[in-house]
Structures are given as C-alpha cells and as structure tokens.
C-alpha positions, 0 to 999 in steps of 0.5 A: 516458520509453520509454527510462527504461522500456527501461532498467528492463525490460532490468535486470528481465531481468537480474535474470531471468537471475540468478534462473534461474541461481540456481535451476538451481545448486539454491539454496535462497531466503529470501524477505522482503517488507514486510507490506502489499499490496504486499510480499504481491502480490510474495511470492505472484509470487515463491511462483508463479516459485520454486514452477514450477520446484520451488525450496527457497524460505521467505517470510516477510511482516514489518513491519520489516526489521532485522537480527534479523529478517534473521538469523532467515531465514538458514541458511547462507552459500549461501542467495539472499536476496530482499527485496520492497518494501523493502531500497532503504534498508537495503543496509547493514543487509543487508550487515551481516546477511549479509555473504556472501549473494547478495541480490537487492532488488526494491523501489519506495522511496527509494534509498539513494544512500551504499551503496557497490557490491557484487557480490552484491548485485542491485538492481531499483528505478525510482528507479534508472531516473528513474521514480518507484516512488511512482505509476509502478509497484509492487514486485509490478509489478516482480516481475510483470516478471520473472515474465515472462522467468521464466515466459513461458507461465505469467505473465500472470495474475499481472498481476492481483497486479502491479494489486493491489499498485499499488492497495494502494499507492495508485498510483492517481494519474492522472486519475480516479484510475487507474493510470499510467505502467508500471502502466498498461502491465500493465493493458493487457496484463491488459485485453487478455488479458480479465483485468480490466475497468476502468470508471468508478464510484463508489469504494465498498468491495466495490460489486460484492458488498456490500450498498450501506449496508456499501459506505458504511459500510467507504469509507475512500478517500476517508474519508466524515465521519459515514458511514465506519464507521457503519452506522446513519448510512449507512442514515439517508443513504440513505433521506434521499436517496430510496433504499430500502436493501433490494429488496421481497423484504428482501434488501439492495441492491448499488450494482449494483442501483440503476438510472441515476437512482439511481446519479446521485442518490446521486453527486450527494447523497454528494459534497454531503454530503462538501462540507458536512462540510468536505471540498475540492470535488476530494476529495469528487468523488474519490468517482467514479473507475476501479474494475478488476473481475477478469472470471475471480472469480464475481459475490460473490467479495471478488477480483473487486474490485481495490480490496476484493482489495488490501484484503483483503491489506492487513488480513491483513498488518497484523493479522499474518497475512501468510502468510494473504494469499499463500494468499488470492493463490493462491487458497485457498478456506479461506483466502478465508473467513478473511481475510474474518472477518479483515478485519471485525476490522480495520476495527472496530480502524480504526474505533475509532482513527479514532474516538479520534483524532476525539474528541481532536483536541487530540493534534494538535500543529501546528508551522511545517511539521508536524502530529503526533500520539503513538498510544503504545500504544493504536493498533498500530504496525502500523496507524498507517499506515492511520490517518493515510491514511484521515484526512489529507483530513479535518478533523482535519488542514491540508492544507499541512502534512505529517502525522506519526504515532507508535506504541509498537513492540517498544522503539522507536518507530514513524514514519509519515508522509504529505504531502497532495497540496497540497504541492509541492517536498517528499519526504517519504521522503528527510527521513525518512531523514535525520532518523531517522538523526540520532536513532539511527533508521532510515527512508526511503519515497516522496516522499508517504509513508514510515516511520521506526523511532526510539529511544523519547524521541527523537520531539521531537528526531525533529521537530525535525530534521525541520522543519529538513530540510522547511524546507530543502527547500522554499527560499523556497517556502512551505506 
C-alpha cells in the first residue's frame, strides 16, 4: 500500500508541475466539477491554487458531464481544461468535445480502461494506483494533494476541504465510521496542525449548534424511522426518554448540553428505538461514531462540523447553487447565511420524497439481483441520489439486493445506484457502465455507487442487462 501511495503522490506532483508550467505560460483555465460535495470542496481547492497565482480561470459546478455542457466552457483551442470528480468515464466525451485542448482529469470514479493514451490528456485517479478512490481518498483529497506542491506555504488549510469532500462522499468506512487510508493521512496533518479535532459522538446533524430536537429531526446518516424530518416525534422522543428539550431559561437544548447520563440515555434509548423499527443492530449502533470539529470556526458557525459543512455543500449543488458553496468554501460571510436558508428548503424537498416513497412502497419493483423504483418527475433528477442514500438501510429496501433509482432528467433518464453494505463480490460502477452503454447511455461510478444517464423508455431493458451483468459478477456467489 505505502508504495501504491508513493506512486500516486509522485503522479500528483507531476500534475503540479504541469499546472505551473501552464499557469506561468498565461494560460486561461476552464474548470468543471461534479455538483456534489465533493466536486465543490475540489473546485474551491483549485479556486485557491489558480486564484494565488492571479490565473484567468472560470469554474463552473454541474450535475452531468456531457459534451454540450463541454462546449458551452470552451473559448478557444489554447484553454486547459480540468475536470473535478468526474472525467475518469468519459475520456471520449472529453476528446470528442475538445479534441486540441490540454485537459487535466482529477477524479476518484471507476476508470474507463478503453480509452486509448493521448498526450494532452493528464490523468490524477487512484484507481490508477490499486487504491480504492471509493473510501481511500477524495477528488478534493486529490486536489489538496497537489495543492500542496502548488502552494506549499499556503495549502494546508485546505486540508479542511480535502476532509469535507471525503465526508460528503461518505468515505467515511473505517472503523466507527471514520476516515481511512490517504484520507486519514490529511487528517493527521489537519490534527497536527490543531486544524480539527476528531472524537467519538453521537452522529447528529449540526450537534455542536443545533438545538438537540432539530439534530434529530435533520440525522438522515444513518436515517431514524419516525424521527428523521419529524419535529414533532423528535420532541415526543426525547421527553418519553426523560430529557427535557429546553433548559429552565426556555431556550433549547444542544446535544453539548446534556450531561454524561443524559447523553448515555439518549444513546442507549435512540439505538433501542432504531432496533424495534426494524433496523440491523449494526446500523443503528452507527449512530455513535467519529465526528471532525473544525477548532478555528466559532461555537455556532454551520463550518465547524465537518459533517453539517459537507452538507451544506451538498444542498447547494443539488438545488443548483454550485457557485454558492465555492463561496461558503471561501468563507463568505453573505454566502454563509444563504446557503443555510438553502439548506431548510433542501431538507424539506428530501423529506417530502422520503415521505412519498414510504407511503408507496408498491413502487419498489424487486426482481433476482435488484430493487428499483421510477421517481419520474415528482423527485428532481438532482436529488434521487440523496433519496435512495438515505433510505437503503431502511425497511423500504433488502439488503441483498442492489438498489436502483430513476428521474426525468432534460429528455433523459436518470440513473442512481447503490449496493448496500451486505453485498460482497459486486461493483456497482462498472455494471452500470456497461449497462448504460448497451441502451445508448453513458454511466459509471464507484464499486458501492454510481450513476447512469439513459434514453427515456430504455429503463427495462437498462435492468435487464443490468441483472445479467450483476449475476456474471457474482459466479456461483449468491445474494
């Protein structure tokens, strides 16, 4: 692994040096990253390098990379084009659109193995170095990467953003569901450097600020059947356990309020109450794992919890607000307040899918190897994503079979898919992109999610293949 991890360090300094030579020629830089976290924590890294060294540069934040959407950046044969947390899948989109173009791909998805070399085409993936880009590190744990040949003296606070793209990515996999591999080597470097703090907690939404009922009621990871977006239950709840929800002064209370007992009561009685709805044992005791605290964000700024900072971006990519969280990235204060009134109309439009889906659960359709369900145009292409990864622990869905979701998107159709943690043997990026591309589609991802856009009426022939392709995975191996 440390020579896989010296191999993929030495190619980021490469990409470095290309970018400076770039950059010292004058050359003007079209950035486009994906719409999530992930790809906004890359974008406002590379908003940081470019904008150190005055460099002409234009970002834009999108949901899917296309040609058009290509084209539409382009200005003239001489600009470098970079590409953040996507591009591994679509080299020959990227050729096709630019053809002339320097491009520079720093991405973390599935690579796409048929592409044939070309000069002016740079790529920075670990998949390319046997390190796994779905838990191992982040397109913004690569951009911080070369952030710092780039930037030495001035990069390592953007170890923070390198940490809430992992999170917003949900790399979060090791043990009490913290960060490993290269992620956790920028973690001990933020620690060292009395950047962040990490500690084990209860995994509550915006706990350090929030009042402890609006914790409840917004926890969506893991997601709380019959608490997640209810206020009033998350009151009854707490009250029913013995904890009053507002201190003796009617103000309301923080998780960081109650004392040791409390605390271990409302554990104790939360993972209960997840058991008896259902829930595995292991899931509901996910409740409790490492939270990271960012030490230099005051006491009730929505930043100083990773985990509520990586939502924050999250919610203005999805609603479509992408240049919103690069400013929330670099610390604008206006923009701050925004996209925490953005992030109240996100959760309500989350919620209310989550409820639809709950009250139709006859639009699961289950065949041998899948579990699928058409959002058509009631849930936003945008948000099907988040739906069906806040949901896939719950009752709704097995948890042996691979969860598949579509949207109405633009004359298309969108796909997302997710393989619960049960499942062992499958990836999920790599059938997708078959699949897609067997119906006229495009797709690809990590081995646990991944995402697809497909011609609309090709979604049974879409699961069809996909079946096949799972079942060939799999061998003699049953879910």
């Amino acid at each position: 692994m440390n020579s896989n991890r010296s191999l993929l360090l030495k190619k980021a300094d490469q990409v470095a040096k290309v970018i400076k030579d770039f950059m010292n020629e004058g050359k003007n830089f079209k950035v486009l990253a994906h719409h999530d976290a992930d790809g906004i924590s890359s974008a406002s890294i590379f908003v940081s390098i470019l904008a150190h060294f005055k460099t002409k540069f234009h970002v834009r934040v999108i949901m899917q990379l296309n040609e058009k959407n290509i084209l539409n950046m382009l200005s003239s044969k001489s600009d470098v084009l970079i590409f953040l947390d996507f591009g591994s899948g679509y080299k020959d989109v990227i050729k096709n659109a630019a053809p002339e173009n320097d491009i520079i791909i720093i991405d973390h998805h599935e690579v796409l193995k048929s592409f044939k070399g070309d000069e002016k085409l740079i790529e920075l993936n670990p998949h390319l170095f046997n390190i796994n880009g779905s838990y191992e590190i982040s397109s913004a744990g690569l951009a911080f990467l070369i952030a710092e040949k780039v930037i030495p003296e001035g990069s390592l606070n953007l170890s923070l953003l390198a940490i809430v793209g992992a999170i917003g990515d949900r790399q979060d996999r090791g043990e009490m569901r913290s960060l490993t591999g290269v992620n956790s080597v920028i973690v001990q470097k933020a620690e060292d450097a009395g950047l962040i703090k990490c500690k084990l907690s209860l995994r509550l939404f915006g706990a350090e600020i929030r009042p402890l009922i609006k914790s409840l009621e917004y926890t969506t990871d893991p997601f709380i059947p019959g608490l997640s977006g209810d206020e009033g239950a998350c009151y009854k709840f707490l009250r029913s356990i013995g904890i009053e929800p507002k201190k003796p002064d009617g103000k309301w209370k923080t998780l960081n309020d109650l004392n040791d007992i409390e605390k271990s009561n409302l554990t104790s009685n939360l993972i209960k109450y997840m058991i008896n709805k259902g829930m595995e044992p292991k899931e509901a005791e996910s409740i409790i794992g490492y939270t990271y605290i960012a030490n230099n964000e005051p006491p009730f700024s929505p930043l100083r919890d990773i985990r509520e900072f990586s939502s924050l971006l999250n919610a203005c990519g999805r609603m479509g607000k992408g240049g919103l969280g690069i400013a929330v990235c670099i610390k604008h204060d206006k923009a701050i307040e925004e996209a925490n009134q953005l992030v109240v109309e996100y959760r309500r439009k989350i919620s209310s899918y989550i409820a639809w889906l709950f009250e139709n659960p006859e639009r699961i359709r289950k065949s041998r190897y899948i579990q699928s369900f058409h959002g058509g145009s009631f849930i936003e292409d945008s948000m099907i994503g988040t739906v069906i990864s806040v949901t896939m622990n719950s009752c709704l869905f097995s948890q042996n079979k691979i969860i598949i979701a579509f949207a109405n998107s633009d004359g298309q159709i969108k796909v997302s898919a997710r393989s619960p943690p049960q499942i062992i043997g499958v990836n999920i990026g790599s059938a997708l992109q078959e699949a897609a591309e067997k119906v006229g589609g495009k797709g690809g991802g990590h081995d646990v999610a991944a995402g697809a856009f497909i011609p609309i009426g090709a979604e049974e022939r879409f699961l069809q293949i996909l079946d096949g392709l799972i079942e060939k995975q799999l061998g003699s191996k049953k879910l």
